[in-house]
C-alpha positions as CSV (number, residue, x, y, z in Angstrom):
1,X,97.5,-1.3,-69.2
2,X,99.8,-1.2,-66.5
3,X,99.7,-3.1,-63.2
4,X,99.9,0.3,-61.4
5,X,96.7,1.4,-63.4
6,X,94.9,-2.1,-62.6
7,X,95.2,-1.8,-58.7
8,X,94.6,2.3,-58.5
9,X,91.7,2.9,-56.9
10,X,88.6,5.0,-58.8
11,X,88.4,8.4,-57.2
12,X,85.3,9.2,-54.8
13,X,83.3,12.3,-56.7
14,X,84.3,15.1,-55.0
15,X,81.9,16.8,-52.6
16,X,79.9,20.2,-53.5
17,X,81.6,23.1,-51.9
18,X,79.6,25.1,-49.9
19,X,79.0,28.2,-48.5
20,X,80.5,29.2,-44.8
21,X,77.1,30.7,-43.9
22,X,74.9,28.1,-45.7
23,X,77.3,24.9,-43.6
24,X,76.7,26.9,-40.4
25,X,73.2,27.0,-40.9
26,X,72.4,23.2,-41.6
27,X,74.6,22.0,-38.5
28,X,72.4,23.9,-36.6
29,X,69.1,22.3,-38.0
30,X,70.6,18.9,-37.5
31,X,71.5,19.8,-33.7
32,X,68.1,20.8,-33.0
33,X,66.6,17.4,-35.1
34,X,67.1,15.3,-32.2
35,X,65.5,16.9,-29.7
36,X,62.7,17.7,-32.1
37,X,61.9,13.9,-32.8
38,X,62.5,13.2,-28.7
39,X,59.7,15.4,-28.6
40,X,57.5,13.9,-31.7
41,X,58.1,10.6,-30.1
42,X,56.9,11.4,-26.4
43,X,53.5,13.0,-28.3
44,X,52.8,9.9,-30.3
45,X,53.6,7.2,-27.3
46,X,50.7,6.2,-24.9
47,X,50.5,8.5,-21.5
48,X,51.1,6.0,-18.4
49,X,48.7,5.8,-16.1
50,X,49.7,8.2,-13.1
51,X,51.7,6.8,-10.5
52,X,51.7,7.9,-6.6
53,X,54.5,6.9,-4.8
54,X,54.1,6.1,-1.0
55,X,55.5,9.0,1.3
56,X,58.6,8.0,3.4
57,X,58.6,9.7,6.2
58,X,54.6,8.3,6.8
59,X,56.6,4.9,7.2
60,X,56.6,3.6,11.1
61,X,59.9,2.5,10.9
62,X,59.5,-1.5,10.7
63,X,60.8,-3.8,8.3
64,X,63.3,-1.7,5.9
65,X,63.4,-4.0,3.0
66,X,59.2,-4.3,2.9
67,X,59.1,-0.6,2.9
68,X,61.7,-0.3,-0.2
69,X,59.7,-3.1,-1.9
70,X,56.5,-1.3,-1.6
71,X,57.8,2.0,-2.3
72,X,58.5,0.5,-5.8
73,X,54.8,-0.6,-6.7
74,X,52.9,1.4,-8.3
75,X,49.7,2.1,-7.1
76,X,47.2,3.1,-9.8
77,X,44.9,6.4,-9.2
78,X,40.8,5.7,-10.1
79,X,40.1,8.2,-12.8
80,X,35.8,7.2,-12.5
81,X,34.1,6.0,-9.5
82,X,32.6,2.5,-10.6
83,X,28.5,2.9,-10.2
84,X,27.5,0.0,-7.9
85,X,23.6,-1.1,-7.0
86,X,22.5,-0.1,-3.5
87,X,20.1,-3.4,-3.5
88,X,22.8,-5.4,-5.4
89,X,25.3,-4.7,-2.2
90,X,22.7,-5.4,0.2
91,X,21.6,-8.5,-0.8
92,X,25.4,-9.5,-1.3
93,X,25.3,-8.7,2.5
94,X,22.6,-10.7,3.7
95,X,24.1,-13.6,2.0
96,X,26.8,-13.4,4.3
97,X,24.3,-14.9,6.9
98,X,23.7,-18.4,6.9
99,X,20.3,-20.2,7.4
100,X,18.9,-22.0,10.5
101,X,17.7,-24.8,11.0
102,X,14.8,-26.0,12.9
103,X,17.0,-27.0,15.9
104,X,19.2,-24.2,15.6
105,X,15.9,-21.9,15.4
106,X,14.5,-23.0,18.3
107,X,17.5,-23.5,20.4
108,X,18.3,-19.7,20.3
109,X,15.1,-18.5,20.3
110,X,14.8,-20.3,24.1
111,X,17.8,-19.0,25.3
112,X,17.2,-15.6,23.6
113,X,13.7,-15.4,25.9
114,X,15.0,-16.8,28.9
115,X,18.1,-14.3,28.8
116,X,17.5,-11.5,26.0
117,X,20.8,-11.2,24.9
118,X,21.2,-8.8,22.0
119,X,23.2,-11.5,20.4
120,X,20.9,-13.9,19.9
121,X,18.5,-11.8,18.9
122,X,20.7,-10.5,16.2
123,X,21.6,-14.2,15.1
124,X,17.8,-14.7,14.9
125,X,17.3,-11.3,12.5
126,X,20.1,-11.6,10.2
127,X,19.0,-15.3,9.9
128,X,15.6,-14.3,8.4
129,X,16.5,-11.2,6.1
130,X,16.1,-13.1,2.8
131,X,12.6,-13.5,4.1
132,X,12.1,-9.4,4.3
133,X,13.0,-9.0,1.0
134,X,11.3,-11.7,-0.5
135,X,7.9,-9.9,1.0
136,X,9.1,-6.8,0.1
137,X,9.3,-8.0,-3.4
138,X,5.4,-8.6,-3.4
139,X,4.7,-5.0,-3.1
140,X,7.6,-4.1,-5.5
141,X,4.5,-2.4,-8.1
142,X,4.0,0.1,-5.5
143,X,5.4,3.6,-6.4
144,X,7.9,3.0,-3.9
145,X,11.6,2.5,-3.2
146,X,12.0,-1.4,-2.4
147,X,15.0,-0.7,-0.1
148,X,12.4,1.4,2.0
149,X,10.0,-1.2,2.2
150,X,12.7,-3.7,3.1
151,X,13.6,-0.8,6.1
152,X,10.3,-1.3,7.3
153,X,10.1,-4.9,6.6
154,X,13.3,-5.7,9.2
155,X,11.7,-3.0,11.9
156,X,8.6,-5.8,12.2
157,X,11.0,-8.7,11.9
158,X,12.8,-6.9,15.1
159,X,9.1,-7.0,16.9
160,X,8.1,-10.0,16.0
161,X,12.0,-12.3,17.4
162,X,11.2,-10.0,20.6
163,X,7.1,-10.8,20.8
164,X,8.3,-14.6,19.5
165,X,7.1,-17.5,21.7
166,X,9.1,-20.7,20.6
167,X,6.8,-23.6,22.8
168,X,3.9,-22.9,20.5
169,X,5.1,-25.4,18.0
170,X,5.3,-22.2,15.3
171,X,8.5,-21.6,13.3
172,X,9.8,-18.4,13.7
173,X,9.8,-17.6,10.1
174,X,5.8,-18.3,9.7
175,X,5.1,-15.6,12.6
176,X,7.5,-13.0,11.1
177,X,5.6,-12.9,8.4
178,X,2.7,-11.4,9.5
179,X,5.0,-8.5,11.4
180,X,7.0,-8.1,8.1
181,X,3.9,-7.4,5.8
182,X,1.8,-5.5,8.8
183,X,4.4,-2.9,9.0
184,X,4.8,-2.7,5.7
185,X,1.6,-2.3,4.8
186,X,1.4,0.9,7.2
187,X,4.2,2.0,5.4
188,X,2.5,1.8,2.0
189,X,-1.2,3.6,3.9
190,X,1.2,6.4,5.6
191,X,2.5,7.5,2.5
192,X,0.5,6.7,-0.6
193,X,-0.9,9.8,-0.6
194,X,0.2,13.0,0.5
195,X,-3.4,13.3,2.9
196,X,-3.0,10.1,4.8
197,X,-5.9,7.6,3.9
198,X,-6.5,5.9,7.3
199,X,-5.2,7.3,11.6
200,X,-7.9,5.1,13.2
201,X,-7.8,1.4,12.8
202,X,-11.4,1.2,11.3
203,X,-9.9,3.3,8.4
204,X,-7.1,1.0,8.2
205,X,-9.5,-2.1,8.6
206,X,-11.2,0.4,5.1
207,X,-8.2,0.8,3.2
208,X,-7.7,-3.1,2.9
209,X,-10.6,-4.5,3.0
210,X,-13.2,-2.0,1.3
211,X,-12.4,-3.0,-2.2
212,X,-12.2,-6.6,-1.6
213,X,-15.6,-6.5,0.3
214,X,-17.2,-4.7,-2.5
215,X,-16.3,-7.4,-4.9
216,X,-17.2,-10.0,-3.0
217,X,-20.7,-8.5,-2.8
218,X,-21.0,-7.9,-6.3
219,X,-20.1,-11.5,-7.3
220,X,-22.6,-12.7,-5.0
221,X,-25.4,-11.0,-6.6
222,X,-25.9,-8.2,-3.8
223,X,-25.6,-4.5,-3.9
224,X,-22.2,-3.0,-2.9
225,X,-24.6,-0.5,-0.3
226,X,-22.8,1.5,2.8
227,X,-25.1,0.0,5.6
228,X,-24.5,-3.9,4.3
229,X,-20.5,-2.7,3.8
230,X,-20.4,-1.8,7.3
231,X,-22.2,-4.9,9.1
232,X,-19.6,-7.1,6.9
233,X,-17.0,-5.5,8.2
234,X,-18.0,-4.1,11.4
235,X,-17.6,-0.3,10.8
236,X,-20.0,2.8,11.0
237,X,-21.5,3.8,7.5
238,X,-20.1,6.9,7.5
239,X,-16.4,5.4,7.9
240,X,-17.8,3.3,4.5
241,X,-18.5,6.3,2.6
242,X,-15.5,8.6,3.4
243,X,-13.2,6.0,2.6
244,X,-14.9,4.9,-0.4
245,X,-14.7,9.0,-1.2
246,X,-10.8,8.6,-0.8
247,X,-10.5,5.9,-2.5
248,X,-12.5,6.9,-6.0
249,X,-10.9,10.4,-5.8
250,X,-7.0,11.4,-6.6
251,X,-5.5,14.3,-4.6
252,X,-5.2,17.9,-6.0
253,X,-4.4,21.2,-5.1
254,X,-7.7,23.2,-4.0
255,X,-5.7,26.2,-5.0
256,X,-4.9,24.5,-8.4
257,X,-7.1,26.6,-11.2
258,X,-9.7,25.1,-12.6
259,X,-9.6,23.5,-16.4
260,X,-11.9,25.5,-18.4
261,X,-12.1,28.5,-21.0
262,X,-11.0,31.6,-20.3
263,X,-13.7,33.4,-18.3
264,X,-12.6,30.3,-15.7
265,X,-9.3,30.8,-15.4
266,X,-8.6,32.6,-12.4
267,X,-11.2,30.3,-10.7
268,X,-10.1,27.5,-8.3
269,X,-11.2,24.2,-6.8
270,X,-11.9,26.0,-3.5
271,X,-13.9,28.5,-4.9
272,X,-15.8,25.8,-5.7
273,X,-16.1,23.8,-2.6
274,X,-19.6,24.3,-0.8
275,X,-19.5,25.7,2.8
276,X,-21.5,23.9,5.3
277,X,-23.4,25.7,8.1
278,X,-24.1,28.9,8.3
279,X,-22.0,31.9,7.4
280,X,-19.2,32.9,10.2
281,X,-20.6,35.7,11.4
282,X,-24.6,34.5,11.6
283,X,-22.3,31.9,14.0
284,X,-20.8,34.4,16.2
285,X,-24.3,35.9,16.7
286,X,-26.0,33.4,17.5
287,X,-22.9,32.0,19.9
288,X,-23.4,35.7,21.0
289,X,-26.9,35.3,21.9
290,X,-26.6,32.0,23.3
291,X,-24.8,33.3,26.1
292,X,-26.6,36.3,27.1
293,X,-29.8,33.7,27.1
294,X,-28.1,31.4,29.8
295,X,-26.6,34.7,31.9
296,X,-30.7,35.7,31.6
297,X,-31.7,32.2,32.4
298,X,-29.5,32.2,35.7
299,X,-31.0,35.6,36.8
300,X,-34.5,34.4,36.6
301,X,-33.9,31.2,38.9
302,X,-32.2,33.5,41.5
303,X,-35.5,35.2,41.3
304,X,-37.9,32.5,42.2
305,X,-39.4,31.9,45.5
306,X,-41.4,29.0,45.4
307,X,-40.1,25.6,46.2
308,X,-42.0,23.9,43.5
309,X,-41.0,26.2,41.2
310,X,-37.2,26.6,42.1
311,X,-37.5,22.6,41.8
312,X,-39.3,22.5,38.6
313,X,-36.4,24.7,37.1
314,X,-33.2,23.4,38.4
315,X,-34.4,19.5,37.6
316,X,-36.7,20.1,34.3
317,X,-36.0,23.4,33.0
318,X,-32.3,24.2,33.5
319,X,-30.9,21.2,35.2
320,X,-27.1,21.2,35.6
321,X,-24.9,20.5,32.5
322,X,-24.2,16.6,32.5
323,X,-27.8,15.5,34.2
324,X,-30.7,14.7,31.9
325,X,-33.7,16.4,33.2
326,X,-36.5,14.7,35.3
327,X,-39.5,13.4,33.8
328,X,-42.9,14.9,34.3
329,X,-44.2,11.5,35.9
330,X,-40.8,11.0,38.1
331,X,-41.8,14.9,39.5
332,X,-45.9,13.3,40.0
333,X,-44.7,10.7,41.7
334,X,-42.2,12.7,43.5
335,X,-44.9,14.9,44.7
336,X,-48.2,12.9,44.9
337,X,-49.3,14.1,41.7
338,X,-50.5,13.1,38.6
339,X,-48.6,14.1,35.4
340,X,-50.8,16.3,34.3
341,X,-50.7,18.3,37.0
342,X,-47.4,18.5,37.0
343,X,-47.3,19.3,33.5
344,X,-49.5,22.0,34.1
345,X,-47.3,24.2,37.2
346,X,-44.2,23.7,34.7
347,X,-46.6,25.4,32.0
348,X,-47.3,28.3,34.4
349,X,-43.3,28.4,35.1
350,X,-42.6,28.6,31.8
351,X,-45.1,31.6,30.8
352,X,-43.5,33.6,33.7
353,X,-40.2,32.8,32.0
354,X,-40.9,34.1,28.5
355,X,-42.7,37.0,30.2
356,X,-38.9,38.1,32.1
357,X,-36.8,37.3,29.0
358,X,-39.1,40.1,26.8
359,X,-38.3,42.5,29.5
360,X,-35.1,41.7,29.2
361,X,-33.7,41.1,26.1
362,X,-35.4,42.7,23.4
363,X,-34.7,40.8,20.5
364,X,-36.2,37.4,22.3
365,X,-38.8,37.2,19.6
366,X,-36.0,36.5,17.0
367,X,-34.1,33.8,19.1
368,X,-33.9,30.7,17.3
369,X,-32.6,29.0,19.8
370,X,-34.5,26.5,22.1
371,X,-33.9,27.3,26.0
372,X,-34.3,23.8,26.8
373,X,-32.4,22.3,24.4
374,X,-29.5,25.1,24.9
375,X,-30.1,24.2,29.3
C-alpha cells in the first residue's frame, strides 16, 4: 500500500437526501421546539409566591437610597388568615402588667383616694386582672362564655379599687374578691335561664342558698319543710316554695305541643295550665256590681237625718277609704252608752239600709259581695 493510501482519510457516509417539502417541514418543528419546552419547563417549575412591589409615587420624598432598597424587598401576600384564640391574646395582654407589691399597693391606693386620678386607678385594675380570671375560671362549667364572665368579673374589680379603703389593714386583692364573684354571680342568675330566676334580693338570697340549706337540713336529721327553710334564712314561705318551683322545673314553651299519642297532638302546655279565679267575665260583673253598690251606698248616707245615724255610717258602716272603722265600745263610750246599745241603733241602721238597696237595685238578693267589707 501506498503512503498516499495510508494517510487518506475514510469518507464520512453520505447523508440521505431529502425531500424539499419534507426539509421545510422539520425546520419548522425544530423552530417551534424551543419555545415548546420554555413553556413545559415554566409548568413543571414551582409558582413564586406573589410579590407586591411598593408604589413610588406613595414615597414622601426622604432618603432616596432607603426607598430604592425597599422597593427591592419583596413583601409576601397572606394567602389564609392565621386563627388566633380570643382568651389566648388576652391573657397575653394582661401579662403585660406587672404585679404589686404590698408597698406599691397601698401607696397608690392612698394617693388614688386622696386624689382620684384615673391613673392610679387604672395601675390598680390592670394590676389585679390575673385575679379576675382566675375567679372566673371557678365558674368555667357554667354554660357560659368565660370571656363574658371575665367582662363582668373587671366591672366589680372597677367598684371595688373605687369603694377600696387602704387604712383597714385589708389587701386590696382580698376585697376584690368578693366584688369580682358578686357580679359575677348576678351575671350567671341574669341569664341562666331565659325567665330570670331572682329581681328581688330575697330571691337572690334563694337562688344561692336554697339548695345548700336544704342539705344542710337533711344531714342534720330534719325535714327540708318551707316554714323551717324560711326562718334559716330569713325569707317568707312563699318566696321558699316559688323558688324551690324554679329550681326543680326546666323552662319550656307553653305553646310547645304536648308529647302524647295522636288524639294529643294539637294540645299544648297552656291548654293545660289551670286558671285561677273566676272566669273574666263573672269578674267584670261583679267589678260591675261593686260599683253601682258604693254609688247606692253614697245616695243612702246623703239621705239620713239623724246625727247618730249619719255618725254610725260614716265611722262604722262606710268610713272613708284608708280609716279602719270605729269599734262598737269606742262609739259607747263616745256616747255614754253601753256596747250593746250601740250595737243595737247600728242594727236598726243597717235594716233601713238593706230595705233602700231592694228598692233600688233589684238584683241585691244575688250580690255576693259584703257592703262592709267592699266600704
Amino acid at each position: 500500500m501506498s503512503p498516499k493510501a495510508k494517510a487518506r482519510k475514510p469518507k464520512k457516509p453520505a447523508k440521505p437526501r431529502v425531500p424539499r417539502k419534507a426539509r421545510s417541514a422539520a425546520g419548522a418543528r425544530e423552530a417551534d421546539q424551543p419555545e415548546q419546552q420554555e413553556d413545559e419547563r415554566q409548568q413543571q417549575e414551582p409558582l413564586e409566591p406573589e410579590v407586591l412591589q411598593p408604589d413610588p409615587l406613595a414615597l414622601d420624598g426622604g432618603d432616596e437610597e432607603a426607598a430604592r432598597v425597599e422597593a427591592t424587598l419583596p413583601v409576601p401576600v397572606e394567602r389564609d388568615l392565621a386563627r388566633a384564640d380570643a382568651l389566648q391574646r388576652y391573657m397575653a395582654e394582661v401579662a403585660r402588667h406587672s404585679l404589686l407589691s404590698r408597698e406599691e399597693e397601698h401607696e397608690l391606693a392612698v394617693k388614688f383616694q386622696q386624689t382620684h386620678d384615673p391613673e392610679l386607678a387604672y395601675r390598680l385594675v390592670t394590676a389585679n386582672l390575673r385575679l379576675v380570671v382566675k375567679i372566673a375560671h371557678e365558674y368555667r362549667r357554667a354554660a357560659f362564655n368565660l370571656l363574658d364572665l371575665i367582662q363582668e368579673g373587671n366591672v366589680g374589680l372597677m367598684h371595688a379599687v373605687q369603694k377600696y379603703d387602704p387604712f383597714r389593714g385589708v389587701k386590696l386583692s382580698s376585697y376584690a374578691a368578693w366584688w369580682i364573684r358578686a357580679y359575677i354571680l348576678r351575671y350567671l342568675m341574669d341569664n341562666w335561664r331565659m325567665v330570670k330566676l331572682g329581681t328581688t334580693q330575697a330571691q337572690r338570697k334563694l337562688f344561692f342558698n336554697l339548695r345548700k340549706e336544704q342539705e344542710r337540713l337533711l344531714s342534720q336529721g330534719f325535714e327540708a319543710a318551707p316554714k323551717l327553710l324560711a326562718e334559716r334564712l330569713d325569707v317568707s314561705e312563699q318566696d321558699v316554695r316559688e323558688m324551690d318551683q324554679r329550681l326543680s322545673n326546666d323552662e319550656f314553651s307553653i305553646d310547645a305541643p304536648v308529647p302524647g299519642g295522636q288524639d294529643e297532638a294539637r294540645q299544648t302546655h297552656g291548654d293545660r295550665l289551670v286558671q285561677s279565679g273566676a272566669p273574666i267575665d263573672e269578674q267584670l260583673a261583679d267589678e260591675e256590681l261593686r260599683r253601682i253598690f258604693k254609688e247606692k251606698l253614697a245616695e243612702f248616707g246623703k239621705t239620713l237625718t239623724g246625727e247618730k245615724d249619719r255618725f254610725l255610717f260614716e265611722n262604722r258602716i262606710a268610713p272613708p277609704e284608708g280609716r279602719d272603722p270605729m269599734t262598737l265600745q269606742q262609739i259607747g263610750d263616745l256616747w255614754g252608752v253601753t256596747r250593746e246599745r250601740a250595737r243595737q241603733l247600728e242594727a236598726r241602721l243597717t235594716d233601713h239600709l238593706r230595705e233602700f238597696l231592694r228598692r233600688e237595685l233589684p238584683d241585691f238578693a244575688q250580690l255576693s259581695v259584703d257592703f262592709r267589707e267592699e266600704s
